[in-house]
Structure formats: C-alpha cells, structure tokens
C-alpha positions in Angstrom: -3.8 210.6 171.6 -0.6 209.0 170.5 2.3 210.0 172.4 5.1 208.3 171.6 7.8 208.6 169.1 7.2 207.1 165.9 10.9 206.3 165.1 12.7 203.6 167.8 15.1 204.7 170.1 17.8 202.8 167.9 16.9 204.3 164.6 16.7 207.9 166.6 20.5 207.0 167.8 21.4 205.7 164.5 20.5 209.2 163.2 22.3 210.8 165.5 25.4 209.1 164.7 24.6 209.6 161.0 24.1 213.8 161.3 27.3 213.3 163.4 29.2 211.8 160.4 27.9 214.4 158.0 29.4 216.9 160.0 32.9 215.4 160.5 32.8 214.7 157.0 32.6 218.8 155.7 34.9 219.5 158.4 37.3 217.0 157.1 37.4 219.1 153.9 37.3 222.2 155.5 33.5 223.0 154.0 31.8 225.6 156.7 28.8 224.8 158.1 26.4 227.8 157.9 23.0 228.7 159.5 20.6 231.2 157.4 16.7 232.0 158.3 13.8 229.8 157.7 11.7 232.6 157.3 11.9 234.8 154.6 9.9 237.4 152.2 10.6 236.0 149.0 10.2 232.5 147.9 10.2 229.6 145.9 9.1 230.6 142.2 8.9 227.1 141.0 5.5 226.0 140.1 6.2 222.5 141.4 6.5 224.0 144.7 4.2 225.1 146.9 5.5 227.3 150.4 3.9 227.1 153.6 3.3 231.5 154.0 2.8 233.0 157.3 1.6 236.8 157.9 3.1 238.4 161.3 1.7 240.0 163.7 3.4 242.9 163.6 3.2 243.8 160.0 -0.4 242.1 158.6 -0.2 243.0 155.6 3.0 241.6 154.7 3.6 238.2 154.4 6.9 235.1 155.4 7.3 232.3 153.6 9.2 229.4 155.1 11.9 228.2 153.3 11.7 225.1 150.8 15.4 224.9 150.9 18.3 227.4 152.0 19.6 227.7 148.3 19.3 231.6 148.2 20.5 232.3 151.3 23.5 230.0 151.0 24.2 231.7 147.5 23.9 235.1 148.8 26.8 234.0 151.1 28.7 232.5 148.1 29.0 235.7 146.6 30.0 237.7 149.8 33.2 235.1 150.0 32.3 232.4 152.3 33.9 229.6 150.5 32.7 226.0 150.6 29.6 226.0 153.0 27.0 223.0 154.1 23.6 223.6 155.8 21.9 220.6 157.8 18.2 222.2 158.3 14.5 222.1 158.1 13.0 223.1 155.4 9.1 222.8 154.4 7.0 222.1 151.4 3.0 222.0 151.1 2.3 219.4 149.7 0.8 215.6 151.0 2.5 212.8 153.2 3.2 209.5 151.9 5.7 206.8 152.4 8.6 208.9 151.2 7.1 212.6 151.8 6.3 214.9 154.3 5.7 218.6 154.6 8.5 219.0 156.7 11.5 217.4 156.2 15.5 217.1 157.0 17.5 218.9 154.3 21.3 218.5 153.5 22.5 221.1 151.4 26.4 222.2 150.4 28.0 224.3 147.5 31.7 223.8 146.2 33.3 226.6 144.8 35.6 225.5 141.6 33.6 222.3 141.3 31.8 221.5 138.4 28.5 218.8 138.3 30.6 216.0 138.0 32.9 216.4 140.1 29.9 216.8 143.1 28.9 213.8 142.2 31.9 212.3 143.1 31.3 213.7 146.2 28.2 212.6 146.9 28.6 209.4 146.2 31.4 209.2 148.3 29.6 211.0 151.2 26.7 208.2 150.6 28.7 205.6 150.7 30.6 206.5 153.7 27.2 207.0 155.8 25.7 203.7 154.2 29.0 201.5 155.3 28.4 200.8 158.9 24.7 199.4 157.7 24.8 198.3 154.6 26.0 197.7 151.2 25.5 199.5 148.0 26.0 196.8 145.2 27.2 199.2 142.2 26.7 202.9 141.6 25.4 203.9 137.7 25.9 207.0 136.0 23.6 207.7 133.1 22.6 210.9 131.1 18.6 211.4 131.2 18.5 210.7 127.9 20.5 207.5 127.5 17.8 206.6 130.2 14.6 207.3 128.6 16.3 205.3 125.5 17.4 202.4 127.4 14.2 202.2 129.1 11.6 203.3 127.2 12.9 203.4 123.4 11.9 206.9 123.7 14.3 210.2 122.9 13.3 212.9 125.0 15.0 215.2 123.0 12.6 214.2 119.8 9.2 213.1 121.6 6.2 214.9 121.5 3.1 214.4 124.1 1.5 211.8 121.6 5.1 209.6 122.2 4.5 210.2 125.2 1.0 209.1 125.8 1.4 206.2 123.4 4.5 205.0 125.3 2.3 205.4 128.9 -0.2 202.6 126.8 2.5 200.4 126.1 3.2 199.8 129.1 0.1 199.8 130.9 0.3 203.1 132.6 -3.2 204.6 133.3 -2.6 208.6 132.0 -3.9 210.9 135.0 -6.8 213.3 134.5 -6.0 217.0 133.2 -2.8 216.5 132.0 -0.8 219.9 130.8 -0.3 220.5 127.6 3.4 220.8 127.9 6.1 217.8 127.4 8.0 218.2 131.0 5.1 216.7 133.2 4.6 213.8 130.6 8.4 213.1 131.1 7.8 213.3 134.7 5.0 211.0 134.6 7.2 208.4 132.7 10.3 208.8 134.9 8.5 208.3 138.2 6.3 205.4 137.1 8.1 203.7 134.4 12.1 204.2 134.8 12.8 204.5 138.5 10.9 201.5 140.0 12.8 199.7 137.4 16.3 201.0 139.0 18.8 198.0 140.7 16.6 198.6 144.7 20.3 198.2 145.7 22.4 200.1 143.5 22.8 204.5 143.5 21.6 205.6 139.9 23.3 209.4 139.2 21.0 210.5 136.2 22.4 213.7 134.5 22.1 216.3 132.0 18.2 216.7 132.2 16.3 218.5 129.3 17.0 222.4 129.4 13.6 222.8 130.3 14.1 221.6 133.6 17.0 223.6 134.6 15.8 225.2 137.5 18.7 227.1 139.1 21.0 225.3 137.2 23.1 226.6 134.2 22.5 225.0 130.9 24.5 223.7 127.7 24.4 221.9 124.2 25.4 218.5 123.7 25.2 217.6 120.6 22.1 218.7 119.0 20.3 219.1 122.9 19.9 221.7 125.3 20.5 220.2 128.4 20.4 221.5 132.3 23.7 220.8 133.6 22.1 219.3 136.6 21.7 215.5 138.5 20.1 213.6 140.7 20.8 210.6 142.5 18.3 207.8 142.9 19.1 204.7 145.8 16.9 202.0 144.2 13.7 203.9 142.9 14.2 206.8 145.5 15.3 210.1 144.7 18.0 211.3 147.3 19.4 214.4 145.6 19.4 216.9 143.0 22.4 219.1 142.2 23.3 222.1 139.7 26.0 223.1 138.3 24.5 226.4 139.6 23.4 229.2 137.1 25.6 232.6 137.5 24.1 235.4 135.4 21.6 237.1 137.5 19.4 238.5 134.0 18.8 234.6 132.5 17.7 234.0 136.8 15.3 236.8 136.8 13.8 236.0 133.7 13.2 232.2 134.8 12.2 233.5 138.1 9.6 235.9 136.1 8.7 233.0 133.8 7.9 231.0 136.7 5.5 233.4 138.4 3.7 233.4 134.7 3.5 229.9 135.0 1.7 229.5 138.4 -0.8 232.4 137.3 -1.8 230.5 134.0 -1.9 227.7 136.3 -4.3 229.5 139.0 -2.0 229.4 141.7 -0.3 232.4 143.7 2.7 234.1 142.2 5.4 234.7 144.8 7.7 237.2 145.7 11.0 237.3 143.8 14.0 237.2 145.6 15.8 239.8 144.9 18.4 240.0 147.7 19.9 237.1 145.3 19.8 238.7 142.2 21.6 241.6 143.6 24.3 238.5 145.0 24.4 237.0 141.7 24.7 240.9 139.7 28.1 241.0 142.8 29.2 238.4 141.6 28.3 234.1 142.1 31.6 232.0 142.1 31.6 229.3 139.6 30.4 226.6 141.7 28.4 223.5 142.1 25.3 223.0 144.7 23.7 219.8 145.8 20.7 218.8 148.1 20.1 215.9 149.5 17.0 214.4 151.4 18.4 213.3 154.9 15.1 211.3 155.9 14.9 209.4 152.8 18.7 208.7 152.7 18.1 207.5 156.7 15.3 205.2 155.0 17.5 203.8 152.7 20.7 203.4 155.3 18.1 201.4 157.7 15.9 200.2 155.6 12.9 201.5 156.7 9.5 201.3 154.7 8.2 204.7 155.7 9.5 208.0 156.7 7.6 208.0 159.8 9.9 205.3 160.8 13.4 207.4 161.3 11.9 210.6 162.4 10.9 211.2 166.1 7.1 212.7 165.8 5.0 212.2 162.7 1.8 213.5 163.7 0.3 215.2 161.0 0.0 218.8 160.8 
C-alpha cells in the first residue's frame, strides 16, 4: 500500500506559507478568524449537494451531518455581533474525485459586514493576487455579468431561452446532451457554462462572473435589473476553474425558509433525502443578520492554480480514496 504523500515536500511548504499569508492578510484588516463545528444536525438543503451523515453512538436514532461549508454557523455569529470573521476549514461533500474534486476539501470562507457583492470582489481579487505574486502572474482580471457572458459566448440570453435554445445551442456546438436531463432551464445553463463558456476563459486571466439568474440565488439576496431577476451573487473563475462563489447574503429569514422548504421539495421529487432545516439560523437571521457580504473560496484548487498543478492530489498531503 502506498504510503507516501502525494503532494512534494515543496508544494506541502508552499502551502504552508500560502495558509500563512491568508491569515496575516485578515489580520491585516482586523477580520477575526473563527472556529464553528463540523458536525451538525441540520444541513445543506441544496439539491446540488449531497452531505456525508453520520448517526452517533450515543443517540441512534438521531443523525450529524458534516458540514459542506461553515456558512450557518459563521452567520449565526454575524448576528450575535462578531464583526468581520474568516474560517480556514474542512469541509465535505459526497460526491466523486476528479482532477479538481474531492469529497473532502480545504475551504476559505469570510463575511464583511457593510460590504456589498462588489466591493468583495475587490477583495478577493486582491487577496488572489497577493497569494499568486510570489509564483506567478495573472495576465488580466475580467468582470462580466452572467448574462453578458452567455451572449458573448454563446449568442444566447439566459434571461429569454427556453430548454429547446438550449438544446439547439448544445448541437451547435457539438456538445453531446447527457441522458435524463431535467425538465427545468438551470441545469441546461449549467451544462452550457461548464462545457461551453469556461474552458473558453483566458487559462491565465481571473474571470468574476456576476449577477446569476434569480433562480440560482442560493443564500444570496436577489434584485431586478432591467427586465431580469437576478441573484446578487459571483463567482470567480482562474482560467476555466471555479475558485469562488460569493453572496451578497440574503437577510429575511421567511424568503430563507421558504427556499430552504423549496429545496427539500426539490430533492424528494428528485428521489433523494430531504434534510434537516436549520433552524438555529433562521432564529439568527429572525435576531437580526447585518447587511453583509459572504464569500467562499476553494483553497486546493486556488493552490493548483498558484503552482500549477494538474490534479488536486498534487498539493494536498494524502489522497487515498475514502
């Protein structure tokens, strides 16, 4: 059995000093750095997401899940007065390995109070470029709304397509349409961002797309523009990789529940579990959620990037498969 580390002893020390820099960065702007559980009994709702559960020994019948991200946990804190707090943590998502995923990962995560969306990205674009410097050089950095994108790219409005546009743009360009597709436009646009727009992006450049279709607001708080409902949310692509996704974060805790509840209807028309709600946060959010905005950012993949590394076995230490 293979024993050794996957990751060199120079990438491990290069991601030392990189964790390092992270930290001396938030303490630069006085943003606290926070610990919250991994384990928890509510979890993500999101039907994209699937939690790892456990059941402990001393209750059976109940069940943990561990977290996909610290998000409610950190908000919870928001609301009790923390100010501007970071996490650097493990989080875990069940779902397959591949060259940029694994079911455990390294997880950046940080809320500004009195920020909105783009101002964060000002932010992380600085914090990017500030860990990229000693290795290497980011040629331009691109901020474009998602649907400025799909119309650059694909001559396709996002905000007017229906699955057949879809579908007929996936022919033009050659894109074979996977098996059992839903019959709902958000996993067609999916489809087309992944394989169509972002291996397209500059491989050296950062590509901030923002204001995503309402629809895929998640956690985040939502707005008109023009004649579209859009998610105030981005995320930030380096080359074709995704790096980050951050909210202007949604504060009325009715509109969460109800997203929370639609999800769960959702994964049960889809066949999957439902999962506990977390309430703890919607009791936060009913005391009161600053106005704030939230990012998270993948710390393996932006390690990949920074080195240029091919697969994310290559800058963590152990990559044996669970």
């Amino acid at each position: 059995m293979q024993w050794q580390p996957t990751a060199s002893l120079e990438t491990l020390r290069a991601r030392a000093r990189v964790l390092a820099e992270i930290r001396v960065f938030f303490a630069e702007r006085n943003v606290l750095e926070v610990t919250t559980p991994a384990l928890s009994p509510a979890g993500a709702t999101d039907p994209n997401i699937a939690s790892f559960v456990t059941r402990p020994a001393a209750t059976p019948d109940s069940r943990l899940y561990l977290h996909t991200s610290p998000e409610f946990a950190m908000k919870r804190l928001l609301a009790a007065g923390s100010g501007p707090i970071y996490q650097l943590c493990t989080v875990f998502r069940d779902s397959d390995s591949g060259r940029h995923h694994r079911p455990e990962f390294c997880m950046l995560e940080w809320y500004r109070p009195g920020f909105d969306y783009r101002r964060l990205m000002d932010e992380v674009e600085l914090l990017v470029k500030t860990l990229a410097a000693p290795y290497r050089t980011i040629d331009s950095v691109r901020r474009l709304s998602y649907r400025r994108l799909f119309i650059d790219s694909l001559q396709l409005d996002p905000a007017a397509a229906t699955i057949g546009d879809c579908r007929a743009c996936c022919g033009r360009y050659g894109l074979p349409v996977p098996e059992n597709m839903p019959e709902s436009l958000d996993p067609w646009l999916d489809l087309l961002i992944s394989s169509l727009v972002a291996p397209r992006l500059p491989p050296s450049a950062l590509t901030f797309i923002y204001d995503y279709p309402a629809s895929q607001a998640a956690l985040a708080s939502t707005k008109m523009v023009d004649d579209y409902a859009v998610a105030e949310r981005f995320e930030l692509y380096w080359g074709a990789v995704e790096l980050a996704n951050g909210f202007q974060e949604l504060t009325d805790p009715e509109e969460q529940l109800l997203r929370f509840k639609s999800d769960n209807i959702q994964r049960s028309a889809q066949g999957i579990p439902e999962v506990a709600i977390d309430m703890a946060l919607i009791d936060a959010l009913r005391a009161g959620l600053p106005d704030c905005a939230g990012v998270a950012l993948g710390v393996d993949r932006l390690l990949m990037a920074i080195l240029e590394a091919g697969h994310i076995n290559e800058v963590i230490a152990f990559a044996d498969d669970p």
